[in-house]
C-alpha positions as CSV (number, residue, x, y, z in Angstrom):
1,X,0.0,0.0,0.0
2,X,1.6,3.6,-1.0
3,X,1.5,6.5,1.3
4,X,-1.3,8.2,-0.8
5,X,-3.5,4.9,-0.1
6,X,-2.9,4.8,3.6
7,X,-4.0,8.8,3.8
8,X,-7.1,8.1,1.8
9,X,-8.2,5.5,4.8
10,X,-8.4,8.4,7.1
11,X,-11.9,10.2,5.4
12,X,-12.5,8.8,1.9
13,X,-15.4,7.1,2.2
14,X,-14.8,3.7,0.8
15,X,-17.3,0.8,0.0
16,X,-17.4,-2.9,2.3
17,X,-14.6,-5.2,1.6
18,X,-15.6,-8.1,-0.8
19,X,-14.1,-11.5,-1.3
20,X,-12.2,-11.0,-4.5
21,X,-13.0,-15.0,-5.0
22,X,-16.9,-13.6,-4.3
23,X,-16.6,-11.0,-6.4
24,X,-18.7,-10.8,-10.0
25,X,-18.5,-8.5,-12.9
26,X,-21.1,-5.8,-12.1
27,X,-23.3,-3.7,-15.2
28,X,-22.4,-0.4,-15.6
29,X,-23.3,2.4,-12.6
30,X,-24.8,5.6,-13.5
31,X,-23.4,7.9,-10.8
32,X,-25.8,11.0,-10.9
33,X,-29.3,11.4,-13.3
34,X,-32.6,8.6,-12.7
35,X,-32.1,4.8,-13.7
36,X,-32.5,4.7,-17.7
37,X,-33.5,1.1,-17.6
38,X,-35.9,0.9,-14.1
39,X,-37.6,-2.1,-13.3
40,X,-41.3,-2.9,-14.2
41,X,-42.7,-2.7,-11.3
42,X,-41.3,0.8,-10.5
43,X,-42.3,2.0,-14.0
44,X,-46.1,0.9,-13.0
45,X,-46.3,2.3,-9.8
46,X,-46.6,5.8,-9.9
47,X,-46.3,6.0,-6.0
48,X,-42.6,4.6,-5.9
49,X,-40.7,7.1,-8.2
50,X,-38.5,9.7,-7.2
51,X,-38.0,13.0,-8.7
52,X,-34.2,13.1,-9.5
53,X,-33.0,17.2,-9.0
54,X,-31.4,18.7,-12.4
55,X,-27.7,17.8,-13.0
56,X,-26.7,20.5,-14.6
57,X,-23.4,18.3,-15.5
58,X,-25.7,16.1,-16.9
59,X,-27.6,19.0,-19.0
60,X,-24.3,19.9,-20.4
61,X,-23.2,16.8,-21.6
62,X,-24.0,15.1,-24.8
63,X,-25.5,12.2,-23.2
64,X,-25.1,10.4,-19.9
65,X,-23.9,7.0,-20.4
66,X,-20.3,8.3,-21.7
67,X,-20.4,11.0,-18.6
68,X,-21.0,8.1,-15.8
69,X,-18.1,5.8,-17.8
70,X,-15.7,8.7,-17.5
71,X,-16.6,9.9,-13.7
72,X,-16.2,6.4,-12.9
73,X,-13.0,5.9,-14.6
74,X,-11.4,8.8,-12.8
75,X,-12.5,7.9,-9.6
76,X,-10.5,4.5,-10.5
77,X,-7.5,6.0,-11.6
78,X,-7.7,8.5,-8.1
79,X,-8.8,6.6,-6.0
80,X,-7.6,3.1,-6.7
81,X,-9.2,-0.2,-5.2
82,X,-7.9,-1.3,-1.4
83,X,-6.5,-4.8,-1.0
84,X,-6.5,-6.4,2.3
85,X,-6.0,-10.3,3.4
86,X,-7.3,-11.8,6.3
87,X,-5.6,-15.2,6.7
88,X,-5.9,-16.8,3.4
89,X,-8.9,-15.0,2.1
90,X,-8.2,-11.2,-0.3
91,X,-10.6,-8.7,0.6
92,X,-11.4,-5.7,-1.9
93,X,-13.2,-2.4,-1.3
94,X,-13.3,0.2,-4.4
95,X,-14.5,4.1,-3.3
96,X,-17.7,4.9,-3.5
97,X,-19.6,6.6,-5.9
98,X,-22.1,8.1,-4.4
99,X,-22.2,11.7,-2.5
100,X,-22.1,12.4,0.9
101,X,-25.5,13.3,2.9
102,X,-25.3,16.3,4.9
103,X,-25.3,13.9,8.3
104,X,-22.1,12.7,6.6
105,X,-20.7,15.6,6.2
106,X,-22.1,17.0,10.0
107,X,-20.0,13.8,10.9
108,X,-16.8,14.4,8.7
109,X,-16.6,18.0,10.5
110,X,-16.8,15.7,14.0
111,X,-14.1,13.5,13.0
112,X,-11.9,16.3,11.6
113,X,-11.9,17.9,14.9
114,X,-11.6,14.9,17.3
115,X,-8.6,13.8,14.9
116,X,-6.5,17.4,15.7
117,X,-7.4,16.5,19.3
118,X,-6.7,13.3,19.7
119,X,-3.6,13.7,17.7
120,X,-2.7,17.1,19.8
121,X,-1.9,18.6,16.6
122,X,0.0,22.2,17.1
123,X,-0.9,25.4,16.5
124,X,2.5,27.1,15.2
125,X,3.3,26.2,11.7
126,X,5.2,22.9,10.1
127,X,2.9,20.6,12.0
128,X,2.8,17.7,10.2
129,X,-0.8,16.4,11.8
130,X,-2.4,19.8,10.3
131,X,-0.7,18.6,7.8
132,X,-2.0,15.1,7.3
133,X,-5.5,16.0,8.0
134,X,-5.6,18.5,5.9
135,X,-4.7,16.2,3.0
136,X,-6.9,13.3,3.6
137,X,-9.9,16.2,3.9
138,X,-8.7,17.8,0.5
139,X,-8.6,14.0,-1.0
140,X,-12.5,13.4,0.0
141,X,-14.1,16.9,-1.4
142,X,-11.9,15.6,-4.5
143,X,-13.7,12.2,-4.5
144,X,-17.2,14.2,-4.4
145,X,-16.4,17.1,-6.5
146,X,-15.5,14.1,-9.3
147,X,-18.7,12.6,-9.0
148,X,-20.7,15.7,-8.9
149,X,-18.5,16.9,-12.2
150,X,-15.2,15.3,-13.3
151,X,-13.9,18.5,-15.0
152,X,-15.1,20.4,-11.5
153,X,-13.2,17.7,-9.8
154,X,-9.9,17.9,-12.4
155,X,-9.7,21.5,-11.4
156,X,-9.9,21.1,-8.2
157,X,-7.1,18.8,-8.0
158,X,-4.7,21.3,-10.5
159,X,-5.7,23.9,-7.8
160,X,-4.7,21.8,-5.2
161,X,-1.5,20.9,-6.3
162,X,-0.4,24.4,-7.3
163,X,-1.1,25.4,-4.0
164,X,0.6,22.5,-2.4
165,X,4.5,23.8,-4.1
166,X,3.4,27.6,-2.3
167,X,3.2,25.2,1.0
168,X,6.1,23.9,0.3
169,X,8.0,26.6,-0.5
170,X,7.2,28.5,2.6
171,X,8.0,25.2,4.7
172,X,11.6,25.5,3.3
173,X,11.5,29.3,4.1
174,X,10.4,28.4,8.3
175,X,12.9,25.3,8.4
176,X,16.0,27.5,6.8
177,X,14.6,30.4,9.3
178,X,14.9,27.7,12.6
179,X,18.5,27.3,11.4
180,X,19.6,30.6,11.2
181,X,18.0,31.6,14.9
182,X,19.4,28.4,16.2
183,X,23.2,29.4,15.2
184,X,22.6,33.1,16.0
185,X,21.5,31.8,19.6
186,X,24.6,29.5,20.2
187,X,26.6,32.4,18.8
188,X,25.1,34.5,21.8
189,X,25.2,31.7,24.0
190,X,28.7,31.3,23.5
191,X,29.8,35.5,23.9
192,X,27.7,35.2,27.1
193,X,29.8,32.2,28.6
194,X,33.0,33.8,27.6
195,X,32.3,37.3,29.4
196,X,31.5,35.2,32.5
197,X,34.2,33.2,32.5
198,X,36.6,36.8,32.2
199,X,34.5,38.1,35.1
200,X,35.0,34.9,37.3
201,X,38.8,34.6,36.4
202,X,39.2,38.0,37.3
203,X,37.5,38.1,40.9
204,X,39.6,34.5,41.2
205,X,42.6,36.9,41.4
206,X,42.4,38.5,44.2
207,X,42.0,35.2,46.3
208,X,44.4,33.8,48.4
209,X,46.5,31.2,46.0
210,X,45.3,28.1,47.2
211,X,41.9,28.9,46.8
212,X,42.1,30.4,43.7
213,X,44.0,27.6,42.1
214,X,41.2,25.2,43.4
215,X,38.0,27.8,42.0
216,X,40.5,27.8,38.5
217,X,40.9,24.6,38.2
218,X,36.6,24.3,38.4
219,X,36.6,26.6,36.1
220,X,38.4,25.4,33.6
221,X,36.7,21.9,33.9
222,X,33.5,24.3,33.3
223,X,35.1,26.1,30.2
224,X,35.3,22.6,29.1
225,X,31.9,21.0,29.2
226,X,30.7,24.2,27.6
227,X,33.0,24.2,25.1
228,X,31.7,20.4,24.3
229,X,27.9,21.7,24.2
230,X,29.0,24.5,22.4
231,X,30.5,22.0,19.8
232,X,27.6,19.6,19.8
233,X,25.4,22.4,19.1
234,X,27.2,23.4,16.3
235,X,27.5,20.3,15.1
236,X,23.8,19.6,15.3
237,X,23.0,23.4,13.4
238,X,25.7,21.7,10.9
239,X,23.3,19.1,10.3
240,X,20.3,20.8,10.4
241,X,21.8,22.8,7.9
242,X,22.8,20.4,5.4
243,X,19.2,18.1,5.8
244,X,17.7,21.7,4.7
245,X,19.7,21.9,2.1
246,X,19.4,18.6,0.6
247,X,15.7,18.9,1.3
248,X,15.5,21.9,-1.0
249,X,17.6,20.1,-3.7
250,X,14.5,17.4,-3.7
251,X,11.9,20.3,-3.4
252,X,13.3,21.7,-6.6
253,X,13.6,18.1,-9.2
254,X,10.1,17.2,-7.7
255,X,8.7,20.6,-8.5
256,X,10.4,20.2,-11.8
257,X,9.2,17.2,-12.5
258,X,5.7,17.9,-11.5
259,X,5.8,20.8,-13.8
260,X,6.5,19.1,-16.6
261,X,4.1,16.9,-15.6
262,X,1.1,19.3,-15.4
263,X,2.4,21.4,-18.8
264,X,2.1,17.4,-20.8
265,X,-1.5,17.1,-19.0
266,X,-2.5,20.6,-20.2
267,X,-1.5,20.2,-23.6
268,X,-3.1,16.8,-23.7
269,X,-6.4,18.6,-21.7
270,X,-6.4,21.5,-24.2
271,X,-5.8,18.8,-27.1
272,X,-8.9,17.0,-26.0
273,X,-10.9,19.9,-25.6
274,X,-10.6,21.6,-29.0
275,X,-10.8,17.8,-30.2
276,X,-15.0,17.6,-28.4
277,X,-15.5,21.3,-29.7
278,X,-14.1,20.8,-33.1
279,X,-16.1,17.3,-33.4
């Protein structure tokens, strides 16, 4: 299971498990619009049909067979099936593809909150919790803005990753910033250290000699562990330091590659769409 999959078990909403042995071919689902084919005995009784509310996805498409084959062909490719086995026995569950009810939702906002609780998720920035939820909640209005409207839905997701490389860039901007005030602080802690030491030396000299060889010889032991911390601190800003830098060195092929990822998508998006206007 990738890390994307384990995030959506957190709030996607994802259908039971089913025995893949269990498991037969189903007809094809019509995710938003009435049942074209409805049974008989619905189609007689005039007490047991629903009005269905205007899709006005649905209005703007063509027809609706190739609309439901294409939402639920992206929800496939987004949100791919979930494996799991128990013993000897493979369990499946595929997302669902239905909307959430506003209870749902009431109870989505619950779990959000209990979630940052439970978790104790900070308040100051580069939390990864806030970070996490934030995620899983972004991947579940993606899973219903595709079945409402898969073009709603691809923009949303082009949105969302745009805005994910301006989170990113300011997280690179806060970790180089904890650096910086962490050296400038053992720099002060340091000066601080050194003037004390000048100050105790010098009221050591007007002590009789015994004494003051014992309080130097303290002293010097103390220069000495504080000179260690002083070097382990460095050391560890040292590697703060470099882990920043190699972290932006990633930031900048992913972003890269992501780019030339999207500008491929577009062309192939813009491709398509001049393609259905021209046709």
């Amino acid at each position: 299971m990738t890390e994307n999959e384990s995030k959506d078990c957190l709030f996607v909403k994802y259908n039971m498990p089913v025995p893949t042995s269990k498991q037969a071919p189903k007809p094809p689902r019509t995710i938003c619009g009435p049942n074209p084919n409805p049974p008989e005995d619905l189609e007689t009784s005039g007490e047991n049909k629903l009005e269905a509310r205007p899709d006005i996805c649905k209005a703007m498409s063509p027809s609706h067979s190739p609309t439901d084959q294409k939402t639920l062909k992206m929800l496939e490719e987004e949100f791919p099936p979930r494996v799991e086995k128990v013993g000897k026995d493979t369990y499946i569950s595929t997302v669902k593809e239905v909307q959430a009810s506003k209870m749902e939702i009431t109870g989505l906002i619950d779990d959000i909150r209990m979630n940052l609780l439970q978790r104790a998720a900070c308040r100051r920035p580069l939390c990864h919790i806030r970070e996490d939820v934030l995620y899983c909640t972004v991947r579940e209005l993606l899973r219903q803005l595709i079945i409402e409207c898969p073009e709603r839905g691809l923009l949303f997701k082009q949105v969302v990753d745009e805005h994910y490389k301006y989170f990113h860039a300011y997280e690179v901007l806060l970790r180089f910033n904890d650096a910086f005030m962490c050296r400038r602080s053992l720099q002060t802690m340091h000066e601080q250290n050194a003037q004390k030491m000048r100050v105790c030396l010098c009221d050591v000299a007007d002590l009789p000699n015994a004494t003051s060889l014992i309080q130097i010889r303290d002293l010097e032991e103390k220069i000495d562990s504080l000179n260690h911390q002083v070097k382990v601190l460095k050391e560890t800003a040292e590697r703060l330091e470099k882990k920043n830098q190699e972290a932006k060195v990633k930031g900048d092929i992913q972003r890269q590659r992501e780019l030339r990822y999207h500008t491929i998508l577009g062309e192939q998006l813009k491709v398509g769409i001049l393609e259905s206007i021209f046709d």
